[in-house]
VMD Tcl script that draws the C-alpha trace (Angstrom):
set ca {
  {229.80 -22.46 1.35}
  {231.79 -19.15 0.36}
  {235.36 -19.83 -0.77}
  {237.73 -17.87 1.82}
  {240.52 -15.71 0.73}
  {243.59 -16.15 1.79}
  {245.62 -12.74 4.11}
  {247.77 -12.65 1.11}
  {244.90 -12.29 -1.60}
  {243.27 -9.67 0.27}
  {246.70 -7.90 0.70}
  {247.38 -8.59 -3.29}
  {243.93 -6.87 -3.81}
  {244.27 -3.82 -1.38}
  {247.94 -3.35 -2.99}
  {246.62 -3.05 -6.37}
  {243.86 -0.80 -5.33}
  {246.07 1.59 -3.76}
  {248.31 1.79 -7.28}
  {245.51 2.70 -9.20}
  {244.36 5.06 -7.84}
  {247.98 6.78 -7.32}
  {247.79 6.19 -11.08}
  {244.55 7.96 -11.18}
  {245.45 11.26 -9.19}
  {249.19 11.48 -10.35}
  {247.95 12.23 -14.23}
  {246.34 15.53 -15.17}
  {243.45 16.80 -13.95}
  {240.22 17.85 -15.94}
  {240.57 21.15 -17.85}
  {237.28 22.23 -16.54}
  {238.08 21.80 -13.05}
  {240.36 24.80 -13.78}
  {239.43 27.63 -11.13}
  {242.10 30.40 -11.13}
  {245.73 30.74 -11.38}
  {248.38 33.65 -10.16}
  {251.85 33.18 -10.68}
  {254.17 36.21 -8.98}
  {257.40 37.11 -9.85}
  {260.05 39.27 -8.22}
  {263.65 40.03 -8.05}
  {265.85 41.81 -6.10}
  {268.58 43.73 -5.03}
  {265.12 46.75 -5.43}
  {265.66 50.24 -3.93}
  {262.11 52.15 -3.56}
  {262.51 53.61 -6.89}
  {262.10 50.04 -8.59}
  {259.54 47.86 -9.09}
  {261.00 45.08 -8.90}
  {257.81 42.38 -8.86}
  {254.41 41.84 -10.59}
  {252.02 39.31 -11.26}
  {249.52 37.08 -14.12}
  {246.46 36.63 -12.95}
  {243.97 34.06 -15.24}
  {240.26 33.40 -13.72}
  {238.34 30.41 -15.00}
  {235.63 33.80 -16.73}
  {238.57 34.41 -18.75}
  {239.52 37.04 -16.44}
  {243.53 38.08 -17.39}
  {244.80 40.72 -15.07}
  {248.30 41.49 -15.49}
  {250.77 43.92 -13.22}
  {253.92 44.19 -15.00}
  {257.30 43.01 -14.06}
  {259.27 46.54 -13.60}
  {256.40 49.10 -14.42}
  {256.73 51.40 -11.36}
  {253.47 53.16 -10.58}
  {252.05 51.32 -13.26}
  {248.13 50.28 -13.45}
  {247.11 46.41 -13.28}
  {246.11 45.64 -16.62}
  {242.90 43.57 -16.71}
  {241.31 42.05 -20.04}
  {239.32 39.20 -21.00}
  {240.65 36.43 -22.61}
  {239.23 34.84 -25.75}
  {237.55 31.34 -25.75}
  {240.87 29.88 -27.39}
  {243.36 31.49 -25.09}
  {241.03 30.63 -21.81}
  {240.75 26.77 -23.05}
  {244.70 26.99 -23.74}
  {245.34 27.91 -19.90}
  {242.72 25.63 -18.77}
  {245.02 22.83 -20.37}
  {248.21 24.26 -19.44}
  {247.45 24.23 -16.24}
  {245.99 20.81 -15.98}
  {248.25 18.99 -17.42}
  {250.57 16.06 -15.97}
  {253.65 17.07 -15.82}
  {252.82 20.22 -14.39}
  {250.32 18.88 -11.42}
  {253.47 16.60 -10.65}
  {255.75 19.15 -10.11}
  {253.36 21.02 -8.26}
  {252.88 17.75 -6.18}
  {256.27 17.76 -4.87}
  {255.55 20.66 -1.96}
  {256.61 24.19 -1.96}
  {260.04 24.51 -3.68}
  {259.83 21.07 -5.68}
  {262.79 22.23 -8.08}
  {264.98 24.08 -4.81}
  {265.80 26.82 -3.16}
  {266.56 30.68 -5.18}
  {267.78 33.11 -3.02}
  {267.83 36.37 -5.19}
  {264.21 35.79 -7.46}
  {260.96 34.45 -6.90}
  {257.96 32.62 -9.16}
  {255.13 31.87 -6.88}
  {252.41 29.49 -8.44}
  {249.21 29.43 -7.12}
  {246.92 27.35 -8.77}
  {243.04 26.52 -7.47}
  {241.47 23.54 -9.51}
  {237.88 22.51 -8.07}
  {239.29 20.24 -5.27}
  {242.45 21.00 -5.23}
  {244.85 23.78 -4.26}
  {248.59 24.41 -5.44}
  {251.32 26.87 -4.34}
  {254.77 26.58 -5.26}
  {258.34 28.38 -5.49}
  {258.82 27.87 -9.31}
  {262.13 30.18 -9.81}
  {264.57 28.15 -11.61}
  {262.39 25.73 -12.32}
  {263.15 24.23 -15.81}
  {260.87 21.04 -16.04}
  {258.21 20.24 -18.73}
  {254.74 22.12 -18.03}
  {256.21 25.13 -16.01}
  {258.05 25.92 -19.10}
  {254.75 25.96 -21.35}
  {252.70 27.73 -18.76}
  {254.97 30.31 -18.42}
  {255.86 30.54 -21.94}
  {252.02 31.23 -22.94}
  {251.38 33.63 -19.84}
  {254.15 35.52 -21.10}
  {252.88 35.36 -24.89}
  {249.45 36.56 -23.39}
  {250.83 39.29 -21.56}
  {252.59 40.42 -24.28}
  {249.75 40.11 -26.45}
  {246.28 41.11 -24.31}
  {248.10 43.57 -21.69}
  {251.43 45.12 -23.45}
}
mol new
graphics top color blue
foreach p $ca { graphics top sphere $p radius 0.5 }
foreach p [lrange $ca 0 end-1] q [lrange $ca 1 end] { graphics top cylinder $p $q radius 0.2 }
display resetview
């Protein structure tokens, strides 16, 4: 004779299935599932004379191709990252509390109206693009804190 369980056992079960795994795919992801990341700035008021937008551009080969913020006519800048630098984005860009903001949909910390900060993020399996201008929060901060520092550093 098998022992029968009860509706509210089986719902007890399926509820605590369902919070795990939101546990599971709200924390970071795996640095190596890192695939590519651009994240695109621009301002405005910009008469033709400016340039008033450019763009970081880190591939999981270590690929770092930079055009500068404000460098009319300038070239794209395109280097390769060291091992260290790579492995730092890979974890920047995996962790937590940034894949939670990024979670939140396309302008999870509001509306600018004279900037943008585009994030585009590819991870194997998963996809992110978000309006990050403004955004303060723990891990946009660091990843745009060390793109800057490797711009600065590997494309000046």
């Amino acid at each position: 004779m098998r022992p029968s369980f009860s509706p509210l056992r089986r719902l007890s079960r399926l509820a605590t299935g369902a919070v795990l795994g939101l546990l599971v795919s709200c924390g970071p992801a795996d640095p190596e599932s890192f695939v590519s990341l651009k994240w695109q700035s621009g301002g405005g008021p910009c008469t033709e004379e400016m340039d008033c937008s450019g763009w970081d551009e880190v591939l999981a080969d270590g690929t770092f191709r930079v055009d500068r913020f404000g460098d009319f006519g300038g070239a794209v800048r395109e280097t390769v990252l060291p091992a260290e630098e790579l492995a730092r984005v890979r974890v920047a860009a995996t962790r937590a509390e940034l894949l939670d903001v990024l979670r939140r949909g396309e302008a999870p910390c509001g509306r600018v109206t004279d900037s943008s900060s585009v994030l585009t993020l590819e991870l194997e399996g998963a996809s992110y693009r978000a309006q990050l201008a403004g955004c303060d929060e723990p891990g946009v901060n660091e990843l745009r804190t060390l793109l800057k520092r490797l711009r600065d550093t590997y494309a000046p």
